[in-house]
N, C-alpha and C positions, 0 to 999 in steps of 0.2 A: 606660529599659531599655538604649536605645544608651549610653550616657554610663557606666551601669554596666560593661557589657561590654569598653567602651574602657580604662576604667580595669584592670580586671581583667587587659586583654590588656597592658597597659603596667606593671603589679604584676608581671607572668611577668616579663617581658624586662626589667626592672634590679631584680629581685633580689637577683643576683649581683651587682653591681657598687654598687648603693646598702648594700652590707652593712656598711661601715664609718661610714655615713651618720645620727648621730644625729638620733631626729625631734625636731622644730620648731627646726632649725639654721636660723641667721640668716647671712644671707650679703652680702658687699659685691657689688654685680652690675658683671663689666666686658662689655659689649658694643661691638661690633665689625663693623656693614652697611651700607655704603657705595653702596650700586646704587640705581638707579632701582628705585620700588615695595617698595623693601623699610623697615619700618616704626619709630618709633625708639624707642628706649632703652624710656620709660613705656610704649606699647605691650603689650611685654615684660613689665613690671612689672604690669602691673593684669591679662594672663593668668595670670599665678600667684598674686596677692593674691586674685586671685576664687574659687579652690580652696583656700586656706590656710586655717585657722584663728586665725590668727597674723599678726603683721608682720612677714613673712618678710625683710623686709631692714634694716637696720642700718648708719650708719659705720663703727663699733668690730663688728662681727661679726669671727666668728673665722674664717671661712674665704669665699673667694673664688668666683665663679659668673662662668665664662667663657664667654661667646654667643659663635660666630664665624657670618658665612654668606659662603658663597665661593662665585663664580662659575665654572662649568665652563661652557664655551658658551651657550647661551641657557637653562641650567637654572641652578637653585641650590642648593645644599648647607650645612644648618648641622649645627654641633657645639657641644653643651654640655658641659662639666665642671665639676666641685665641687672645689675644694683648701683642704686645710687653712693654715695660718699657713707652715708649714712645709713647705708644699710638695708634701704628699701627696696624692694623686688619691683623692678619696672617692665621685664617681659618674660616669659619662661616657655623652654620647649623640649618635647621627647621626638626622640628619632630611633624606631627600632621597636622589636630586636631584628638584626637581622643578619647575614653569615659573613657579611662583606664591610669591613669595617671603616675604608676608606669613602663605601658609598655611605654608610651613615654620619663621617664628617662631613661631608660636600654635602647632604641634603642638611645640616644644623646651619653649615655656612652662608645657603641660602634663605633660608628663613628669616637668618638673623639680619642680612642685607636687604631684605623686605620692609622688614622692622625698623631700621637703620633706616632707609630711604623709598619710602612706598614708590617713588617719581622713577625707579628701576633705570637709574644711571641718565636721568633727564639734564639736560642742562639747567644750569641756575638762572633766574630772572636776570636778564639783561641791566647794566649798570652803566649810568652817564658814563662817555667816555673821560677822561681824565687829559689835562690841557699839554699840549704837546711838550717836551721837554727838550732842554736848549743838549746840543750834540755833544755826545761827549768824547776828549780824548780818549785813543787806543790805550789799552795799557796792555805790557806783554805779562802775560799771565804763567807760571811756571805748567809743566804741564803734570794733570790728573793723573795720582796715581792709580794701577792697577788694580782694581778691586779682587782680590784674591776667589778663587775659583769656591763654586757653590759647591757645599758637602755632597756626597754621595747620599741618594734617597737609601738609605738602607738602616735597617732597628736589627740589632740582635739579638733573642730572645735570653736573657741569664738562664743558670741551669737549675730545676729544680730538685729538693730535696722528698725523694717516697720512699714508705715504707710500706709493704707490702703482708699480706697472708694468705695463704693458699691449706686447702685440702688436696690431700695428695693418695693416689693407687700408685704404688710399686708393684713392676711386674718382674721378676729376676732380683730382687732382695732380700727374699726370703724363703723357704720351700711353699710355699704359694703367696698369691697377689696378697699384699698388705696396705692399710689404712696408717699413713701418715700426715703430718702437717709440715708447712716449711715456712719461715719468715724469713724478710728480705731485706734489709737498705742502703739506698745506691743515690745515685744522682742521675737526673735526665735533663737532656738538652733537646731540640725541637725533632731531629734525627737520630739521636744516640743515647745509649745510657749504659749504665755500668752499676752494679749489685754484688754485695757479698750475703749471701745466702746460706743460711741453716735448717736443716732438716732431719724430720726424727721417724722414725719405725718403730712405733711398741712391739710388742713381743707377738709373736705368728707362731703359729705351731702347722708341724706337715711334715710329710715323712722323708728321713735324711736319703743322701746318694746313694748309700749304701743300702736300702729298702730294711735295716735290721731293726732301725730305733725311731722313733718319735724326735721331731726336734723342735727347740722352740729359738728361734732367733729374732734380734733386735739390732737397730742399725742407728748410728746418729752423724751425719757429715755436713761437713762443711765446704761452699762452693765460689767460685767467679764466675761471673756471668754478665760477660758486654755482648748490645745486643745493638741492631739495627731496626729503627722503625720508619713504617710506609703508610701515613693514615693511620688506619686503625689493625693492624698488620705489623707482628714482630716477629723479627730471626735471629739467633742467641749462640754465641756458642759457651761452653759450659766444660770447668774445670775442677773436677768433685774427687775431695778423696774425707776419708772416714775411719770411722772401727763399725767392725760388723762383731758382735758377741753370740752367742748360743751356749745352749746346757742341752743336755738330754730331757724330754717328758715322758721318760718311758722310767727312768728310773735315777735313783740318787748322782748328780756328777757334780763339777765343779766348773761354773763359767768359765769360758777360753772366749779369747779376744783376737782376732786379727783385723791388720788393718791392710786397706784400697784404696786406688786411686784410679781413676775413670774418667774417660773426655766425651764428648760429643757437641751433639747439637740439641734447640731447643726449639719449636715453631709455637707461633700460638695468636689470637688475637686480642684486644683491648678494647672496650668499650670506653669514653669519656662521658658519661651520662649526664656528669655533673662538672664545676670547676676545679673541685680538690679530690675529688671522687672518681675511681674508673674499676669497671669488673673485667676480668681477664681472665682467658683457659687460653693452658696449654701443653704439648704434650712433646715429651723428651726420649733420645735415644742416647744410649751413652756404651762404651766398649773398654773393654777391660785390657790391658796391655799385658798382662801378666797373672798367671793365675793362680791362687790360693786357696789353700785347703784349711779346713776347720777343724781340729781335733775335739772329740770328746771321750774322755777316758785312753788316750794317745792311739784313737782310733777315726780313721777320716770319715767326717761325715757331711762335709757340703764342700764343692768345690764352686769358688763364685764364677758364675758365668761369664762369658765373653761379651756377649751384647745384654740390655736390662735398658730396662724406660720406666716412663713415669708420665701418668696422666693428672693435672691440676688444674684448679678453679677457684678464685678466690677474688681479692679486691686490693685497688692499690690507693695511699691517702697520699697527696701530696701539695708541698707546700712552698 
């Protein structure tokens, strides 16, 4: 009764447009879904031979059956059409959007089999029988090769290429919390991904370890950062090292330069808002293995901490 009613409700709505549509038209099928979870080509084919009456598809058919499905942010959208040799639109249909992309083929498949054959797998009008034919010898026949075994249902997503930009607060980079930026570009796969990472610290000022002098430092490093993703949910770990520079603001010196190196980890979340588009915060702990001092005027004035994080927010494009 449901399957009737579906049908009946999918008879309304391409009426109109299957109007030029002869039934048990044979059609060459192009398909076109390239995403993660979305199903392939045969798939397609055996939801509409299952309602057909007929072998609905053909090399030499005289008109064309175009599948697309296309991604708008984490939903999906497909479109069917029917064209003649020559080019003419004989039926057309949207399905979606919707989060499941295998049920948006299986519902274009049935449509199109409606289309295809309103009689929903009826048998064809009975045909005089045909005059008996005289017996014929056996022949031994060699025997049927093995049809070799049907591919695995499985698509794997290629990896993409993002580039990333973040606002960034350092906490432990400087003698107080500082405003940096960081950019990114890595590659990501549906679980994974991997980034080489730059980041900068303009000049801070706050008072040295020493409590004697004013200081002004500035920091600019460089990072890896492979990370693991779960949904919208990432966990990172993170191998930063840099120069950290300073001068005195208290009075005349001369830039001095040390350089660090620092590990940790990184947590944070993703938003995918859009298809190329995603905003993302997150926030870093990082530990210093060794500790270094900062001379100004060959007198110590910052010694880098042992633990230092980093909170950020920004956006990632990807392609």
């Amino acid at each position: 009764m449901r399957w009737a009613l579906v049908t009946f409700l999918l008879l309304l709505s391409t009426r109109a447009a299957a109007a030029e549509l002869p039934a048990h038209t044979r059609v060459l099928l192009d398909y076109t879904a390239r995403y993660p979870g979305c199903p392939r080509a045969r798939f397609l084919e055996d939801v509409i031979r299952a309602r057909t009456s007929y072998e609905p598809f053909a090399p030499s058919a005289d008109a064309r059956l175009v599948v697309t499905v296309a991604r708008e942010g984490r939903s999906y959208k497909g479109h069917a059409e029917v064209r003649s040799k020559a080019g003419a639109l004989l039926y057309e249909r949207d399905r979606g959007p919707g989060a499941d992309c295998q049920l948006i083929v299986e519902g274009l498949g049935f449509a199109v089999s409606v289309a295809l054959d309103p009689g929903g797998g009826e048998s064809p009008e009975p045909q005089a029988p045909s005059p008996p034919r005289a017996p014929e010898l056996p022949v031994k026949q060699a025997p049927a090769p093995v049809p070799p075994a049907p591919e695995p249902f499985e698509q794997k997503a290629p990896f993409r290429v993002r580039i990333g930009a973040s606002a960034a607060l350092g906490i432990g980079v400087a003698p107080r919390p500082a405003a940096g930026v960081a950019i990114d570009v890595g590659l990501r796969w549906p679980t994974f991904s991997v980034a080489l990472e730059g980041r900068a610290y303009p000049p801070a000022e706050g008072a040295a370890d020493t409590g004697l002098v004013q200081l002004r430092t500035w920091q600019i490093t460089g990072a890896v950062v492979p990370c693991g993703h779960w949904r919208w949910l990432f966990g990172c770990g993170v191998v930063e090292m840099g120069a950290l520079s300073g001068t005195s603001a208290a009075r005349t010196s001369e830039a001095t330069t040390l350089f660090r190196v620092a590990g940790g980890m990184r947590a944070g979340m993703e938003w995918q808002g859009w298809e190329h588009l995603a905003l993302r915060a997150s926030g870093d702990v990082l530990f210093s293995p060794w500790h270094s001092e900062l001379l100004i005027n060959n007198e110590p004035a910052r010694t880098t901490p042992v633990v230092s994080g980093a909170f950020g927010a920004g956006f990632v494009v990807s392609f």
